[in-house]
C-alpha atoms as one frame of an Amber mdcrd trajectory, in Angstrom:
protein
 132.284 128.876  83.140 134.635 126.291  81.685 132.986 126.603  78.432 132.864
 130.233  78.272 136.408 130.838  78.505 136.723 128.038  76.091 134.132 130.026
  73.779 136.372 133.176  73.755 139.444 131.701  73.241 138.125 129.634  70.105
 136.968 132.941  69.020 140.042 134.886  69.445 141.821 131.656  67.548 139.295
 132.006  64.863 139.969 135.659  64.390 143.541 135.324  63.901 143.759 132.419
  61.740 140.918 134.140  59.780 143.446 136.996  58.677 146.014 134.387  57.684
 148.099 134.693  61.026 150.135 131.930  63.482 151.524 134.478  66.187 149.401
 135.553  68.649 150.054 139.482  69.626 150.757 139.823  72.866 147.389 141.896
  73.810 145.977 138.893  71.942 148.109 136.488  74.456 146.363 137.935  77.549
 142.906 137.541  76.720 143.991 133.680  76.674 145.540 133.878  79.656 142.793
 135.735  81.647 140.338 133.244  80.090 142.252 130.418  81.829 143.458 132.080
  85.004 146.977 132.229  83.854 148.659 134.778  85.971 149.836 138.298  84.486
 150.791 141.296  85.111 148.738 144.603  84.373 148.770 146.037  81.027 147.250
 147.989  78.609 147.722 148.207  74.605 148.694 152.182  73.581 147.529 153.744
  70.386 149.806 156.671  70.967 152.473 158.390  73.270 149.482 160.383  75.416
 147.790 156.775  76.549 150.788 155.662  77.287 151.560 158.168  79.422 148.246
 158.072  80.976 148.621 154.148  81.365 151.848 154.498  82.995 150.468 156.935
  85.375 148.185 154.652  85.901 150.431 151.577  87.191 151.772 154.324  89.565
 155.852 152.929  89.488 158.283 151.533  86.861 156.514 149.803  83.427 157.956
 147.567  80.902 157.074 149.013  77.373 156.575 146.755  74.629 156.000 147.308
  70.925 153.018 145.348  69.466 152.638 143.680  66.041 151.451 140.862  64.492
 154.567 140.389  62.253 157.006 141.158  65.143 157.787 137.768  67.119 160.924
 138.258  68.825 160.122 141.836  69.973 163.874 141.855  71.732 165.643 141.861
  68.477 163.517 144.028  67.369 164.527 146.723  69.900 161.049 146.832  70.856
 161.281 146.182  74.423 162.295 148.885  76.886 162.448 148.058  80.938 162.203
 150.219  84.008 160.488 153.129  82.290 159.102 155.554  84.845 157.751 158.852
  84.454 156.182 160.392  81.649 158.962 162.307  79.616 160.825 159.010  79.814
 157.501 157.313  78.846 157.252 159.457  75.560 161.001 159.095  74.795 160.652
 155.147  75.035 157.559 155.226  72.826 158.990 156.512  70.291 162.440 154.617
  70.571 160.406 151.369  70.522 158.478 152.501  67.166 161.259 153.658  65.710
 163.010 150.748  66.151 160.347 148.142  64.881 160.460 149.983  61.563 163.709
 149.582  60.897 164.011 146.315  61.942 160.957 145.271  59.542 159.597 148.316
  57.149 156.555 146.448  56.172 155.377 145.525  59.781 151.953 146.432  61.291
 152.204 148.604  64.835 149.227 148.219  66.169 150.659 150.075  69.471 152.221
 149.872  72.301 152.039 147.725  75.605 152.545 149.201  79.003 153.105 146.673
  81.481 153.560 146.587  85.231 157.388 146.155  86.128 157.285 143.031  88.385
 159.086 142.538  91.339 162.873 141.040  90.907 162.265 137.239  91.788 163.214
 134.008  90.300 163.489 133.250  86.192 161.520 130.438  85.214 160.284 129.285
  82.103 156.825 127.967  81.447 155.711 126.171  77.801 153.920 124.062  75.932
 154.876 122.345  72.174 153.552 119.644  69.645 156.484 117.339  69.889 156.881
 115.060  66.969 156.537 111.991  68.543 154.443 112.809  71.859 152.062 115.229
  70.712 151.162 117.986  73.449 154.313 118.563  75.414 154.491 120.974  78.734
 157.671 122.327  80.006 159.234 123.757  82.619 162.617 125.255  83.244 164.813
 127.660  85.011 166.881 130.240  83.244 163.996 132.322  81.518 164.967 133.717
  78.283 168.625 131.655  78.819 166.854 128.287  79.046 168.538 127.050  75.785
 171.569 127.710  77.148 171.429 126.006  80.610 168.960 122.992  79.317 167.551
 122.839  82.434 164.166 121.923  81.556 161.856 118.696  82.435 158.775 118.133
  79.947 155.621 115.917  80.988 152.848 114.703  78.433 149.735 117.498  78.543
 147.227 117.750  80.207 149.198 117.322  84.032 147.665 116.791  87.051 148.582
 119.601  89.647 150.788 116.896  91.583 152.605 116.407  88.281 152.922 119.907
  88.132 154.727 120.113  91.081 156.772 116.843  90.370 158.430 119.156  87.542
 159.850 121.494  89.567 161.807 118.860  91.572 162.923 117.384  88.312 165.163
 120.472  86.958 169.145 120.274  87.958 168.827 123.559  90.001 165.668 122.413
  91.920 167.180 123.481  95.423 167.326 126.846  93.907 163.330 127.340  93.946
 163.193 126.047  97.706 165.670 129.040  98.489 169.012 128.713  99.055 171.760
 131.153 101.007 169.140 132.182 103.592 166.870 133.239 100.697 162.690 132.526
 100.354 161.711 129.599  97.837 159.443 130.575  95.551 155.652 130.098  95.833
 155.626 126.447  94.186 151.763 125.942  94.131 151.420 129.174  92.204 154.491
 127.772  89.625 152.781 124.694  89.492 149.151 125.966  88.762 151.162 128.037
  85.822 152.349 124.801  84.190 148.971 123.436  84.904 146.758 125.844  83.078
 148.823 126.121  80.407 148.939 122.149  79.982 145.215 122.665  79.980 144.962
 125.644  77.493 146.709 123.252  74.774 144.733 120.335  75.394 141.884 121.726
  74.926 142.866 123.884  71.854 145.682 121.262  70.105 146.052 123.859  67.049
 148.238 126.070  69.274 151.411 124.817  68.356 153.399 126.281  71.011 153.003
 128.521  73.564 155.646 130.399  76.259 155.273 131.953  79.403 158.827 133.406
  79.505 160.040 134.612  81.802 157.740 133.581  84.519 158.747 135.742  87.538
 158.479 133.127  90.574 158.705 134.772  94.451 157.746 133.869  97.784 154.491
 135.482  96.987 153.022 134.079  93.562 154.407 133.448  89.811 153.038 136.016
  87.262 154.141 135.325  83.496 156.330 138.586  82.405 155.438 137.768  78.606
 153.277 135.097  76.948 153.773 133.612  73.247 151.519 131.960  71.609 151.741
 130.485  68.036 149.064 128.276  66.032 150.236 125.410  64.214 150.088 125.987
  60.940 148.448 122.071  59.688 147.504 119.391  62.436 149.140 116.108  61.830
 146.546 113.382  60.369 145.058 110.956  63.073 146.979 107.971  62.874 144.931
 104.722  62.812 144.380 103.335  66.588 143.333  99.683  67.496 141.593  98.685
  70.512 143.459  96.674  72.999 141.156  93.190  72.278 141.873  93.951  68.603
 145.863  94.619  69.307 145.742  90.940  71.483 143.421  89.470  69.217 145.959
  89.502  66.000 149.267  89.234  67.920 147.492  86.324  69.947 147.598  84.690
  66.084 151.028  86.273  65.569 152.750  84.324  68.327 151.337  81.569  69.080
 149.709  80.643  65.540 148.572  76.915  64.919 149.285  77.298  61.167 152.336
  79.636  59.353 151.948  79.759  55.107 155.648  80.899  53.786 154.994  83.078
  50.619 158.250  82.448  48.326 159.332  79.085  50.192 162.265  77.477  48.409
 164.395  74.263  48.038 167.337  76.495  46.895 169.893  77.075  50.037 171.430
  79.885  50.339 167.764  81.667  49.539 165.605  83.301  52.380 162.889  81.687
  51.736 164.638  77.780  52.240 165.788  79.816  55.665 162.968  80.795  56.793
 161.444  77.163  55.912 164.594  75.159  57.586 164.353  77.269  60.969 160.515
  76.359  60.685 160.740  72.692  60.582 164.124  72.449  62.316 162.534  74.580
  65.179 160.187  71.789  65.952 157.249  73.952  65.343 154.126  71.825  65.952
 151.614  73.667  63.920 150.981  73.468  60.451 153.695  74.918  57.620 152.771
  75.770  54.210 155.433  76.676  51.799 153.949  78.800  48.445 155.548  78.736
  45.212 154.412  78.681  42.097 156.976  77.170  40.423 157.674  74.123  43.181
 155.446  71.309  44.373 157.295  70.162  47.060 159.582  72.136  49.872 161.373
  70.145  52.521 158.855  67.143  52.015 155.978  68.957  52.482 153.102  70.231
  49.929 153.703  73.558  47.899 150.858  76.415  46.660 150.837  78.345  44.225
 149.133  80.762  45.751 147.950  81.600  49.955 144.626  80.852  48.605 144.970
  77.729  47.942 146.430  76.630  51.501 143.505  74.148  53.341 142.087  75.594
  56.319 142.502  78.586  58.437 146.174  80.737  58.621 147.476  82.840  61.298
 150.590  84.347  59.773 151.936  84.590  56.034 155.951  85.192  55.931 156.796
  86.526  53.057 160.160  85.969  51.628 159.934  87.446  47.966 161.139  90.993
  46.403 159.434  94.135  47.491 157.886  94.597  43.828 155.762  91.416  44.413
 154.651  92.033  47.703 151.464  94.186  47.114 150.321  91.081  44.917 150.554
  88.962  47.223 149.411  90.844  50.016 145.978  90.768  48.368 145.618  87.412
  47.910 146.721  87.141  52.232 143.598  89.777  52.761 140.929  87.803  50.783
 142.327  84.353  52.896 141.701  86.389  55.386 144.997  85.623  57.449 145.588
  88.452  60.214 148.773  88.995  60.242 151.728  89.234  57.656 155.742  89.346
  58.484 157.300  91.152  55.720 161.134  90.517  55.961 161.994  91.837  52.485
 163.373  95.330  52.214 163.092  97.881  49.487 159.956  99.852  50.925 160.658
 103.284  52.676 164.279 102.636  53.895 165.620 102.963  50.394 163.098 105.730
  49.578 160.372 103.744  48.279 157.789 105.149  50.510 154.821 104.943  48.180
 155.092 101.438  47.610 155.092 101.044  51.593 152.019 103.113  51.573 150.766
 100.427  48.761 150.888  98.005  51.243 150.005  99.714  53.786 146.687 100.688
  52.346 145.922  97.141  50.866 146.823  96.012  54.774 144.061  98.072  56.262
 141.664  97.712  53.551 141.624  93.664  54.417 142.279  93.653  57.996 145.856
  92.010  57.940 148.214  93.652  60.031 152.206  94.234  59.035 155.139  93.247
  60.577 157.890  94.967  59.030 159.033  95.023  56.238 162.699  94.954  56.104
 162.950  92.711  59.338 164.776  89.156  60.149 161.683  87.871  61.075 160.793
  86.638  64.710 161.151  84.454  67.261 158.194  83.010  69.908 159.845  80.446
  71.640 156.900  78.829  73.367 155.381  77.714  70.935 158.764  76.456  69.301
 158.820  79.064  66.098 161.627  80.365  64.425 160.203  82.384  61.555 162.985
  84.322  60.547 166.356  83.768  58.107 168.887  84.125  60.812 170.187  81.539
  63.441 167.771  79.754  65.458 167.283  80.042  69.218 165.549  77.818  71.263
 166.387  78.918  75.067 163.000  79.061  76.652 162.831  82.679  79.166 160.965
  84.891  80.205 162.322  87.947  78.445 160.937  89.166  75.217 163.394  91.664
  73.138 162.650  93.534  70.188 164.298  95.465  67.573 164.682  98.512  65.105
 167.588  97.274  63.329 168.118  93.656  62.231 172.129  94.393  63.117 170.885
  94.834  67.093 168.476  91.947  66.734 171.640  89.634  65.973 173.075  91.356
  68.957 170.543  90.133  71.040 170.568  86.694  69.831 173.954  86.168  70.575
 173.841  87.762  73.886 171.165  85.563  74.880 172.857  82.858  73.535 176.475
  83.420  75.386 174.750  84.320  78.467 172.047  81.635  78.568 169.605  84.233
  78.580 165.900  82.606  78.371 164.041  84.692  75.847 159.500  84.085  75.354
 160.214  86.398  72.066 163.028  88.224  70.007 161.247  90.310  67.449 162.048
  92.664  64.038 160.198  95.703  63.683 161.970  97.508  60.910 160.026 100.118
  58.705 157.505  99.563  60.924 154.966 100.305  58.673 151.921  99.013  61.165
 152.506  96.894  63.629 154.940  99.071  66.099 156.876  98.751  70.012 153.009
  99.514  71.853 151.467  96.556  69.845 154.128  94.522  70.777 154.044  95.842
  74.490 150.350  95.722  74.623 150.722  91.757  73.983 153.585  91.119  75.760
 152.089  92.884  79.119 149.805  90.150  79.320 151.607  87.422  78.366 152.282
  84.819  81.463 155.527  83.876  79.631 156.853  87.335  79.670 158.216  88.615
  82.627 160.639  91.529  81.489 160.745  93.740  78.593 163.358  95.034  76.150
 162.978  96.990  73.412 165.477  98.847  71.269 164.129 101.957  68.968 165.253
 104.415  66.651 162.115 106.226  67.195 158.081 105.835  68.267 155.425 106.574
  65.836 153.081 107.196  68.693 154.640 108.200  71.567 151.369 108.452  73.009
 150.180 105.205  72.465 153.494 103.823  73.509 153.347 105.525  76.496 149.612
 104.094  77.388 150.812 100.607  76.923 154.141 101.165  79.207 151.937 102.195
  81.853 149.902  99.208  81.896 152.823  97.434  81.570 155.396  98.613  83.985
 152.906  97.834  86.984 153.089  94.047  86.235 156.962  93.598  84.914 160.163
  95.965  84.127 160.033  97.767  80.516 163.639  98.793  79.582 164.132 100.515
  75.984 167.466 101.723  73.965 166.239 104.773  72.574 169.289 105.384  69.648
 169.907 108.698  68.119 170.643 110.709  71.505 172.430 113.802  69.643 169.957
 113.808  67.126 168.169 117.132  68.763 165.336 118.524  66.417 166.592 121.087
  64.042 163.333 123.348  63.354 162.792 126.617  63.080 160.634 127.842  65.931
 158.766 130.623  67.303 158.974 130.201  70.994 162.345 128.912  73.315 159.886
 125.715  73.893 159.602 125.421  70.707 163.079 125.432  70.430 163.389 122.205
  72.510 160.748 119.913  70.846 162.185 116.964  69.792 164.870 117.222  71.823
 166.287 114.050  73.306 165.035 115.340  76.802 161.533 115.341  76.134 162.080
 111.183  75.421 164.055 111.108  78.668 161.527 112.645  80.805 158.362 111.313
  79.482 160.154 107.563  79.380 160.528 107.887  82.899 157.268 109.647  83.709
 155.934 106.571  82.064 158.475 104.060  84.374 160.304 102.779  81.452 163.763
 102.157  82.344 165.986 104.133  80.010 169.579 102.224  79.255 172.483 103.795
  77.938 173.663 101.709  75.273 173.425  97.969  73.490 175.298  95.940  76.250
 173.026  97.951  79.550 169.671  97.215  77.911 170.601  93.430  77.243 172.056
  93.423  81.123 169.205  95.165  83.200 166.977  92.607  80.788 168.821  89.423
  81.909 169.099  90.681  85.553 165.854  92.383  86.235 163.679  89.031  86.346
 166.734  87.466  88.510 166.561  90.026  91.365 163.817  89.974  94.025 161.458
  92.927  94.356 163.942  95.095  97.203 161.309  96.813 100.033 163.011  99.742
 100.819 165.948 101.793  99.927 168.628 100.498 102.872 171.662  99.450 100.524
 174.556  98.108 102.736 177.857  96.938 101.044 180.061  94.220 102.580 183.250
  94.143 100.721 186.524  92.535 101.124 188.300  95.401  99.698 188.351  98.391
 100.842 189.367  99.678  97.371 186.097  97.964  96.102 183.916  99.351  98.656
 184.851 102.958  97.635 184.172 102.327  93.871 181.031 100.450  94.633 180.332
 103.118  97.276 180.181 105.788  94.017 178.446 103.510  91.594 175.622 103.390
  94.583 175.372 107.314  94.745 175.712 107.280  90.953 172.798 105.135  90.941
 170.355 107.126  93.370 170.305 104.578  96.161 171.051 105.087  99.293 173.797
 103.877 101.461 172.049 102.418 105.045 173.164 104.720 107.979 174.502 101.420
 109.959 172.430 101.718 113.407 174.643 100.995 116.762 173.309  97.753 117.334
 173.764  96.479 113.661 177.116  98.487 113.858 178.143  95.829 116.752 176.709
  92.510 115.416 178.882  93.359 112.474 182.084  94.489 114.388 182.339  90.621
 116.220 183.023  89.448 112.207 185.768  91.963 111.541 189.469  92.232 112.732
 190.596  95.299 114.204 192.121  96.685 111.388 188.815  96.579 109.047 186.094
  98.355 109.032 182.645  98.748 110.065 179.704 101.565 109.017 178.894 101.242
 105.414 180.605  99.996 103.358 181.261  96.644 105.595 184.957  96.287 105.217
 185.697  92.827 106.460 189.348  93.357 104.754 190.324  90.668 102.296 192.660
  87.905 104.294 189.202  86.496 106.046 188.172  83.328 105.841 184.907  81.823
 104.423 183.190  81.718 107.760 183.725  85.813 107.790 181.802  86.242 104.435
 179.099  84.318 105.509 178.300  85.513 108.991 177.923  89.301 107.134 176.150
  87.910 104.782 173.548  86.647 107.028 173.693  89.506 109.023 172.935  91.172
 106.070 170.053  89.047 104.922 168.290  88.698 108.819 168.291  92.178 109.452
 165.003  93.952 108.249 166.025  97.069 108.295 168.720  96.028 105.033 166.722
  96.358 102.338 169.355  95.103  99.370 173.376  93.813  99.999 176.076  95.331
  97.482 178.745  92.394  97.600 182.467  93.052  96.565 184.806  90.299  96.370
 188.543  89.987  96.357 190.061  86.914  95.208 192.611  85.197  98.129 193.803
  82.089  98.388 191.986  81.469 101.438 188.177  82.005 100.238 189.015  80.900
  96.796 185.984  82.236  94.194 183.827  79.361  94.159 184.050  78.905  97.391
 183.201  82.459  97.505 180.338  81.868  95.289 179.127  78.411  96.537 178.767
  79.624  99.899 177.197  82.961  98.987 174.356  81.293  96.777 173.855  79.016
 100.087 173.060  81.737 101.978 170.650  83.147  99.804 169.295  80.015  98.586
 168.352  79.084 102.740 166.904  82.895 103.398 164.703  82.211 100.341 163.406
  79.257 101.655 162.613  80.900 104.271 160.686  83.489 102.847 163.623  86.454
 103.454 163.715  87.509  99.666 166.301  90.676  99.397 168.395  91.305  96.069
 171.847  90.642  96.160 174.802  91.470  93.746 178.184  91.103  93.603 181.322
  92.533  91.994 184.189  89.868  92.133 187.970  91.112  91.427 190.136  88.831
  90.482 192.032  86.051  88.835 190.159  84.286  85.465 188.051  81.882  88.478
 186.141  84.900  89.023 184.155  84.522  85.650 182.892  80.621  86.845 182.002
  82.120  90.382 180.245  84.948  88.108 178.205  82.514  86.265 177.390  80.017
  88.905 175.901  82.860  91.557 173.892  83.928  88.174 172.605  81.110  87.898
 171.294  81.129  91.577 169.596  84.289  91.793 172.639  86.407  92.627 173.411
  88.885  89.934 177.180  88.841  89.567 180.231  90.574  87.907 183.739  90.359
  87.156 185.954  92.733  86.951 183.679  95.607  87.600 182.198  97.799  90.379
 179.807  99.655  88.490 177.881  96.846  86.669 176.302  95.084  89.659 175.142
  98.468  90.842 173.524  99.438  87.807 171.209  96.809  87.528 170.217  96.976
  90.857 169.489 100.373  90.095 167.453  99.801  87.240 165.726  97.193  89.461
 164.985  99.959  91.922 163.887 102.370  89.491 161.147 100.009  88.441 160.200
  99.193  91.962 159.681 102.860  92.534 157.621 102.939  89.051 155.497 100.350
  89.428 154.972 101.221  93.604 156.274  98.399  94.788 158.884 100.074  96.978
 157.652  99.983 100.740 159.346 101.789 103.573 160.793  98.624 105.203 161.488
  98.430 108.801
């Protein structure tokens, strides 16, 4: 059965792109849908006024009328749509108003007739649609608003095909989700029938990826079913070319080589300072790198004491990366001589390729790159950093803090960012690598390796874009179950700008679809530079919470409101304080705090107070995670604060009572020490903020719930 349907829609696909066509009429339109059980509404196609009187007749009640023609898209600004037509002298005079109109809105248009439709019931708008996004391929949407959904926005998008439970997931991703489950003492909609809408239609365009896009709009959702009122369909008019795909032992097989290589040859090594290649060469040997370095140039026989080539193919033995440090224009040259060494892997930090317009000579490369089996990092990059294994192959400032996050970068501007983040905040890093162009090797290579690697243990990756979203996407969720993926996506406002056929189509491209399939995919989206370098540092620090009971013990009742909003902000949930946890915590706080949640132990308390919450907090299994917020007094000073807060901890984790704790402290300069010293001890700190702390707890949730870590608790 499944392949007849598919049999008559290839057809019907055939036929139209046979007489030089992309848009789908909509007679055309419900043969697809009926071939894949897509739900619509009765209608027939009328060659004249007397069968569409008889067809109306038919329906027995109100019709929608509908001109149809090939070169018509947007029939409603064409006039060619008339609603609520019943009986047949009002059938006859909307005929001819809809033909009428089509002619003068396009002269040169085919009518091939007229479509009498069933008038559906009044029920919910919703939108229904599938479109080739740029960088994820086959996109399905859903939304509410119908024909207003690029006003509202209120749309979610999933990678095609779904599964019927992602189907439903979609409908309890939109803003006005409440509204489908009926609100004001009205039904909710039928949400299996919505779902199995999306569902088909996900299918339809994974099995058939030259429609380009296709709408069910609007999509008439009641208590009873979900029929589509119209459905779009347009053909793409060229298919993107495969991009080259490497197997995952292939992928871990170079970048195995890549970053933790036994031999590095530095094409356009120098004894000049001041040049990138003596930079590249210093950071080598400085770094303490314990392989083998071989500088080449031609025109030098010795670099920092040690032997110089004139060419790769001279260097003894096996190599398992070539940096190259010369001008763009040489590159290609060179890049030959790498493939018949047969080294796997080049890091191109030169510039000059695409990024100043020079995109055939990238292609150059590219093509002599795939031709030899080298793969390319870069170009225009600083280099990178694997910190293992002691190597500094860039011309930037060297790092050496040993860690178990690995960062990576568009932009060499953000990759200095990270450094000296890392650096201030004695952030451990495994790797810190430039991507650039990224002319091969791209953020799923990188996240394929790094997934595996035992000295990885968190993920950050900033982007201006993906080249396969797909692929990406694949490697996240391999990823995510093992350790936390967080990525700066730049260029937010940068919504496509296309001309398109459909209101989906509209949308592709936009900065939504990233959001939503990102998160379908459990990456951890950050806001900006400073939150992606944050939720990396604190993510590895913070134990694994086991359910969602947040409780916040402040000793500011100021705080505790702030931290109170960040929490809700955040989409945790405040603990309902039961009675008997209520009490335990009442014997620790004067009569004029407060108990419930937040904690308010008021700020004039002594040490002991702070610590008997504390371990309330901490025994109690039904507290899943403690929000801490600090107010600097003169009797707990911070450090006290701090030393007897990471006591605390320190003896629950000992004791196998592993919760994650973080704290906002407000106060006096001290604060920043007390900061850095519960850091250091597993308690992610602040000063000088309530939102912070909260943030990357939430983060540290969100990946919980990704990777299904997150049990009910007690």
């Amino acid at each position: 059965m499944a392949e007849d349907r598919k049999q008559k829609v290839r057809a019907l696909l055939d036929a139209v792109r046979s007489e030089g066509r992309l848009a789908l009429t909509a007679p055309e339109g419900k043969v697809i849908a009926d071939a894949y059980g897509i739900a619509v509404p009765g209608e027939e196609v009328a060659g004249d006024v007397d069968e569409a009187v008889a067809y109306a007749a038919r329906f027995g009640g109100p019709v929608v009328m509908k001109i149809v023609s090939p070169d018509i898209l947007h029939k409603t600004d064409a006039g060619g749509v008339v609603v609520g037509v019943e009986g047949a002298a009002d059938v006859r005079a909307a005929f001819h108003r809809i033909v009428t109109n089509a002619r003068a809105y396009d002269a040169t248009a085919r009518v091939e007739g007229v479509q009498v439709q069933e008038l559906l019931p009044q029920g919910q708008e919703v939108i229904v649609g599938a479109v080739t996004d740029p960088t994820f391929g086959k996109v399905v949407a859903f939304g509410l608003g119908g024909v207003l959904v690029e006003v509202l926005r209120d749309v979610t998008f999933r990678l095609a095909p779904v599964s019927a439970d992602e189907a439903l997931s979609m409908l309890d991703s939109v803003r006005a989700a409440e509204v489908l489950r009926g609100v004001r003492g009205q039904a909710g909609v039928d949400r299996w029938a919505v779902a199995e809408q999306i569902r088909r239609v996900s299918q339809l365009v994974t099995d058939f990826p030259e429609i380009g896009e296709i709408d069910l709009n609007p999509v008439i959702a009641t208590p009873e079913g979900a029929v589509a009122a119209d459905i779009r369909v347009i053909l793409a008019e060229r298919q993107p070319p495969p991009r080259r795909r490497y197997a995952r032992e292939e992928i871990l097989a170079s970048m195995r080589r890549l970053m933790e290589p036994s031999s590095v040859a530095v094409i356009g090594a120098s004894n000049e300072p001041g040049k990138i290649g003596n930079s590249v060469m210093r950071n080598l040997v400085d770094g303490g790198f314990a392989g083998e370095i071989h500088p080449v140039n031609p025109k030098a026989d010795d670099i920092l004491g040690r032997k110089a080539y004139r060419s790769v193919i001279d260097v003894p033995g096996e190599v398992d990366v070539a940096v190259f440090a010369i001008p763009a224009r040489f590159v290609a040259a060179a890049l030959k001589e790498v493939g018949r060494k047969k080294i796997p892997n080049a890091v191109l930090i030169p510039s000059g390729f695409a990024e100043t317009g020079e995109v055939a000579l990238q292609d150059e490369i590219v093509a002599i790159a795939e031709r030899h089996g080298v793969r390319l990092l870069g170009p225009n990059i600083y280099g990178y950093y694997s910190t293992w294994h002691d190597l500094c192959a860039t011309f930037c400032t060297p790092y050496d803090v040993k860690g178990g996050v690995a960062l990576t970068s568009q932009s060499g501007g953000i990759g200095m960012a990270v450094l000296g983040f890392a650096r201030t905040t004695r952030t451990g890093v495994s790797a810190i690598v430039g991507l650039g162009n990224k002319s091969d090797l791209d953020e799923d290579d990188l996240l394929t390796w790094f997934g595996q690697d035992p000295h990885t243990d968190c993920v950050a990756m900033h982007l201006e874009d993906l080249k396969d979203g797909r692929a990406f996407v694949a490697a996240a969720r391999e990823t995510v179950p093992r350790k936390p993926v967080v990525v700066l996506k730049a260029g937010r406002t940068a919504a496509g700008a296309k001309a398109a056929g459909s209101h989906t189509g509209a949308l592709a491209g936009d900065d939504a679809v990233y959001d939503d399939i990102l998160r379908q995919a459990g990456v951890i989206r950050a806001p900006g530079l400073n939150d992606m370098l944050e939720y990396a540092r604190a993510l590895p620090v913070l134990p694994t919470p086991r359910g969602d009971n947040v409780v916040i013990i402040t000793g500011a009742g100021g705080s505790g409101v702030l931290l109170s909003d960040a929490v809700t902000d955040n989409g945790l949930s405040l603990m309902e304080i039961p009675p008997d946890l209520d009490a335990a915590f009442r014997r620790f706080i004067p009569p004029f705090g407060a108990a419930g949640n937040p904690v308010d132990i008021t700020g004039g308390e002594p040490p002991s107070t702070y610590e008997a919450t504390i371990r309330l907090g901490l025994e109690d299994p039904r507290v899943h995670a403690l929000v801490l917020g600090y107010w600097h007094t003169i009797v707990t000073p911070p450090m006290v604060f701090a030393e007897l807060t990471a006591r605390v901890v320190a003896e629950f984790r000992e004791r196998g009572i592993e919760k994650p704790v973080v704290a906002s402290l407000a106060g006096d300069v001290e604060v920043e020490e007390a900061c850095q010293y519960l850091y250091a001890r597993g308690v992610v700190a602040y000063p000088y903020t309530t939102e912070r702390p909260v943030e990357v707890l939430g983060a540290k949730y969100r990946w919980a719930r990704a990777a299904g870590l997150l049990g009910g608790g007690s």
